[in-house]
C-alpha positions in Angstrom: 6.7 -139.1 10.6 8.1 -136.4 13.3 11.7 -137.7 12.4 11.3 -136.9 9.0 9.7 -133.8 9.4 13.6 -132.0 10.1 15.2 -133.9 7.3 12.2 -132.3 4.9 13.5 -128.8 6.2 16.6 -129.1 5.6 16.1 -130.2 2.4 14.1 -127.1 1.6 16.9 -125.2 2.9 19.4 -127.0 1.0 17.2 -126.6 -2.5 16.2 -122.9 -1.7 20.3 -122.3 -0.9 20.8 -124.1 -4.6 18.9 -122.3 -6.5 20.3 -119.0 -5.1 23.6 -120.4 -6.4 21.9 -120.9 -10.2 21.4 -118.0 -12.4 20.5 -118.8 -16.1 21.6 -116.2 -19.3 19.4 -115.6 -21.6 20.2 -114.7 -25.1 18.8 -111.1 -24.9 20.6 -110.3 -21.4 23.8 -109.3 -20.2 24.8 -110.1 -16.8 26.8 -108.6 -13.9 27.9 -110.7 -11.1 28.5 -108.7 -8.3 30.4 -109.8 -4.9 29.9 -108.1 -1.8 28.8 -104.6 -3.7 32.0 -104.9 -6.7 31.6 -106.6 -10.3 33.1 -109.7 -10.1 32.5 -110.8 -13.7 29.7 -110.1 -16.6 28.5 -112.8 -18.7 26.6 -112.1 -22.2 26.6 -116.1 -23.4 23.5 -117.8 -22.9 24.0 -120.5 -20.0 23.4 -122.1 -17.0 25.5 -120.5 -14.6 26.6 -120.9 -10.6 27.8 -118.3 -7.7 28.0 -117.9 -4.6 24.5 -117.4 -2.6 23.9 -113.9 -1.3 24.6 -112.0 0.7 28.5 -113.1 -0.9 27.0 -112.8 -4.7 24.8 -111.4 -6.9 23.8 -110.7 -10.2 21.9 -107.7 -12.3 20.4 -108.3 -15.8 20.9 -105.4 -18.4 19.0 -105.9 -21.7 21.2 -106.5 -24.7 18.9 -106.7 -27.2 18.3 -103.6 -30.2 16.9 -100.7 -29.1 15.3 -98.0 -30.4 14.8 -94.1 -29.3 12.2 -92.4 -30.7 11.5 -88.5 -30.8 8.0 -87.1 -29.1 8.2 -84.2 -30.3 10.4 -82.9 -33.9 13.5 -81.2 -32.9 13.1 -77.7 -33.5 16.5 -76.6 -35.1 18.0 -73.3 -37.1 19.9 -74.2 -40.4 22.6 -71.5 -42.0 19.8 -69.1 -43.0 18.0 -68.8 -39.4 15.1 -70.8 -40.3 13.6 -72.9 -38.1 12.9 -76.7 -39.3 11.1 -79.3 -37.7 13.6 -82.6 -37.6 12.0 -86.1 -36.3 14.4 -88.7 -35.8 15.1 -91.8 -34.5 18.0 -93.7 -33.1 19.2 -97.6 -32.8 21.0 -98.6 -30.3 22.3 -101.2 -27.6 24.7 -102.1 -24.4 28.0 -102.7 -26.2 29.7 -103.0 -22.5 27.8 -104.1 -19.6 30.2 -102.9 -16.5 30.8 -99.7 -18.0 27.2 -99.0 -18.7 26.2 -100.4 -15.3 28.8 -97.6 -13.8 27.7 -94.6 -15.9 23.7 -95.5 -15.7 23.3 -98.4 -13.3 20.1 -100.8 -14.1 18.3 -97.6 -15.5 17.8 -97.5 -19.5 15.7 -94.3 -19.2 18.9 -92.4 -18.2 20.4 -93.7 -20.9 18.1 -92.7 -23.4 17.8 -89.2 -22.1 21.8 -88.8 -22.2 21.6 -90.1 -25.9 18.6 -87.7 -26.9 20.5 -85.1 -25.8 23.8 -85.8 -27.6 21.6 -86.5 -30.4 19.7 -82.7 -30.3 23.6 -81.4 -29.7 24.6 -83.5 -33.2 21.7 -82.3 -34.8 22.5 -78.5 -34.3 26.3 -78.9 -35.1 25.5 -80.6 -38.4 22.3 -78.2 -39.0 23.3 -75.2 -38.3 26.3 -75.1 -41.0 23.5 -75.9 -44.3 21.2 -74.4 -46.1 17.4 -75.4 -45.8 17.7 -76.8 -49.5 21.2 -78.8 -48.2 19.2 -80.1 -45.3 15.9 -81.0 -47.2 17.3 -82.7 -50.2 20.3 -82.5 -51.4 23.1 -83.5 -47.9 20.2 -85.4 -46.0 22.5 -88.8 -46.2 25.6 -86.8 -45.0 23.6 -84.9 -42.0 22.8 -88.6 -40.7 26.1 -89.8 -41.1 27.4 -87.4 -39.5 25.2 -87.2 -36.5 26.0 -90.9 -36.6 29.4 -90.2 -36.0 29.1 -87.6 -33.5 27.1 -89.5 -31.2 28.8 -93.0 -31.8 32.0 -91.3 -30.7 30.4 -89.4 -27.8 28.0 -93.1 -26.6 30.9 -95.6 -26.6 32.8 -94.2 -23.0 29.6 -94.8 -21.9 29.1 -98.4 -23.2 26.7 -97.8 -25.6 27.1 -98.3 -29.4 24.7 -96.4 -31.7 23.7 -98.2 -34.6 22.0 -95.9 -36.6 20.0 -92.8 -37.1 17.7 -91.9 -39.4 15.9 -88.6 -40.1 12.2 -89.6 -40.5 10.4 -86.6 -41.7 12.0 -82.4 -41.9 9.3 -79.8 -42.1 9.2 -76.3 -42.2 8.0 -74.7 -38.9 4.4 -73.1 -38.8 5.7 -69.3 -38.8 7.9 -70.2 -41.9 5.8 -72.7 -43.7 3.3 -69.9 -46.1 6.6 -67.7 -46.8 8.6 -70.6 -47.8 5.5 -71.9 -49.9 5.0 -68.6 -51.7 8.3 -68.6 -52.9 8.5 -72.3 -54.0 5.7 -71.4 -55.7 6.9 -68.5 -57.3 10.4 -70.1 -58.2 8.4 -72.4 -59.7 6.6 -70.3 -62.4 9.6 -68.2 -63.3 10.8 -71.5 -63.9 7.3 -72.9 -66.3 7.7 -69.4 -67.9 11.2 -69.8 -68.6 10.9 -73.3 -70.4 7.3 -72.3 -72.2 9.7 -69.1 -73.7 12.5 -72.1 -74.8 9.5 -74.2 -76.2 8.7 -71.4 -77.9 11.9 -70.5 -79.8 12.4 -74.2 -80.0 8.8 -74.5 -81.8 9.6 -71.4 -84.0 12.7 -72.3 -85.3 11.9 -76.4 -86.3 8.6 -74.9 -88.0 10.7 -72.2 -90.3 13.3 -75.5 -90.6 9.9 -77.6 -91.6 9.0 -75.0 -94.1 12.4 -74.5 -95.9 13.2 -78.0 -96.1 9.3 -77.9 -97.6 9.9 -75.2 -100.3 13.2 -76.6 -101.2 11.5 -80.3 -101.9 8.6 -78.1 -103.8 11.4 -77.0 -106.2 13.3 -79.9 -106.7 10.4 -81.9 -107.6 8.7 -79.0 -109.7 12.1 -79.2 -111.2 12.0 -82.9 -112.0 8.7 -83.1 -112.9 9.3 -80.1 -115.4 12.2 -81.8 -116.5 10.9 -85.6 -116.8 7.4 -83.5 -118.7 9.5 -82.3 -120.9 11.7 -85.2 -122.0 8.2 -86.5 -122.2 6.7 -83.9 -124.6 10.0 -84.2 -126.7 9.7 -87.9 -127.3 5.9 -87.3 -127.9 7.0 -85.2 -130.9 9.5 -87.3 -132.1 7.2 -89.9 -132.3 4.5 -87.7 -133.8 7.2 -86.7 -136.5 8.1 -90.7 -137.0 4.1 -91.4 -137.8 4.2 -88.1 -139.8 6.7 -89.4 -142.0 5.3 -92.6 -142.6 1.6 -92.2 -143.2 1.3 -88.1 -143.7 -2.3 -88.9 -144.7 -3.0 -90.7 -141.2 -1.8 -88.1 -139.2 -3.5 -86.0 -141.0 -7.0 -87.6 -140.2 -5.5 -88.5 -136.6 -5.4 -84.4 -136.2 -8.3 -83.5 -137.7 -10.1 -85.7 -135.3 -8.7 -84.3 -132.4 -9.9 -81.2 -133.5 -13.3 -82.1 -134.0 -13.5 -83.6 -130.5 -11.7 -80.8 -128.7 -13.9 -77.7 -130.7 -17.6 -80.4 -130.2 -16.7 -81.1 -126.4 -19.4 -78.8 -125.1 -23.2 -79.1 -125.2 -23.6 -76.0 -126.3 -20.6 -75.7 -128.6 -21.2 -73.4 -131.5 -18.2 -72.8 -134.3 -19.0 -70.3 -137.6 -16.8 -71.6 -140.4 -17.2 -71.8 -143.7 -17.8 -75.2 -145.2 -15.3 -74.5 -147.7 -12.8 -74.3 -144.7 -9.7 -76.3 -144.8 -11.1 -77.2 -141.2 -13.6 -79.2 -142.5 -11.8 -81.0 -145.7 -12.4 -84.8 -143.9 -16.1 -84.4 -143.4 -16.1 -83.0 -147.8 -13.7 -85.7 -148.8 -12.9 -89.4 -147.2 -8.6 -88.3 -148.6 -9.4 -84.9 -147.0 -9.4 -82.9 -150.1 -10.8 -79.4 -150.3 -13.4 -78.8 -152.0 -13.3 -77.9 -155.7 -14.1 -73.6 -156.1 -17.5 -73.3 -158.1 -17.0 -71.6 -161.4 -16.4 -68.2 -162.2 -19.3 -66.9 -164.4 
């Protein structure tokens, strides 16, 4: 068992001596082989890889992966009018070149987020400072974070990062501004109800007097057709009463008479004083509607 007992050593040595010479790669790392203090080589493909053991060799992880900076506190920032706005962003970024990033930051990310917070605030007030609070708010929003994109792209990439994106989350007024800047919204705002209630108005007026032309003019046209189309009516109604006149004149006659009767009795209380020698009442004196013989003269 003694005789063994060195052999079992030195292959703990030997194993403990291999493994220093394995390193694996994940997918979300980056890593720098280093020998004796200088980058020998940087892998970023995910592997089973071999070097020498230390002291000779070395390696540092960096994270690869997407990462994201995100504000603590809104950026308090003047626009073109001197107004203070409150901007929250946030920022996606990553290692885009291990060695160089390793020389500007070493294995510290928190250095490189505070370099990139401030190139971000210095974007922010270059591209802020030149608009309006309306530009800023709503109408060059897109443009602001493409720019600021730009800006900080250009001014991360010496230092082997590559920015993403940024985004603008949320742009509010600051407290001391906030009430003025309401008050005139609000005001803008009624000037702008009383100006389209006053061209609802007009509008209003003018279809109405339209409506009410258009209105009298069918009145008359149909007053006109309907006196027109009564009297083509009343004209054939004579004609026809002339026709029947000509060929029973005795008829009609009666056909009159009883019109008469029943227009001058329509009433309850109807109440006529005629004689009876009347030519009114010749049908009720004679079935031809004679008149009544004159008595004698004595």
């Amino acid at each position: 068992m003694q005789r063994f007992f060195p052999v079992l050593i030195g292959l703990v040595i030997f194993l403990a001596i291999l493994s220093s010479c394995v390193f694996v790669v994940r997918e979300r790392d980056a890593v720098l082989v280093f020998a004796l203090g200088e980058v020998r080589d940087t892998v970023t493909e995910p592997g089973l890889y071999f070097k020498l053991p230390p002291p000779f060799e070395n390696v540092v992880r960096l994270d690869k992966r997407l990462q994201t900076i995100e504000s603590n506190d809104p950026e308090r920032i003047q626009t073109a009018e001197k107004k203070n706005l409150l901007i929250d962003s946030f920022v996606k970024w990553r290692i885009a070149d291990p060695r160089l990033f390793y020389v500007t930051f070493g294995a510290n990310d928190r250095a490189a987020v505070e370099r990139l917070q401030a190139q971000i605030r210095d974007a922010l007030n270059a591209s802020v400072n030149v608009r309006t609070v309306k530009e800023v708010i709503a109408n060059e929003r897109d443009t602001i974070m493409k720019e600021v994109l730009n800006n900080v792209e250009a001014r991360a990439k010496p230092l082997g990062v590559s920015v993403v994106d940024v985004r603008l989350r949320r742009i509010d007024f600051a407290p001391e501004i906030s009430e003025s800047v309401y008050r005139r919204m609000e005001a803008e705002r009624k000037q702008e109800a009383n100006r389209l209630r006053a061209t609802g108005m007009a509008d209003s007026e003018r279809i109405r007097a339209q409506a009410d032309r258009e209105r009298q003019e069918l009145l008359a046209k149909a007053y006109a057709e309907a006196q027109q189309i009564k009297g083509e009516g009343e004209a054939k109604a004579a004609a026809i009463y002339a026709e029947a006149y000509t060929k029973n004149p005795a008829f009609f006659s009666l056909y009159k008479s009883l019109e008469g009767y029943r227009a001058a009795f329509a009433g309850s209380n109807s109440a006529i004083v005629l004689s009876p020698d009347s030519d009114f009442f010749r049908f009720w004196n004679s079935a031809q509607g004679a008149a009544p013989a004159l008595p004698a003269q004595p």
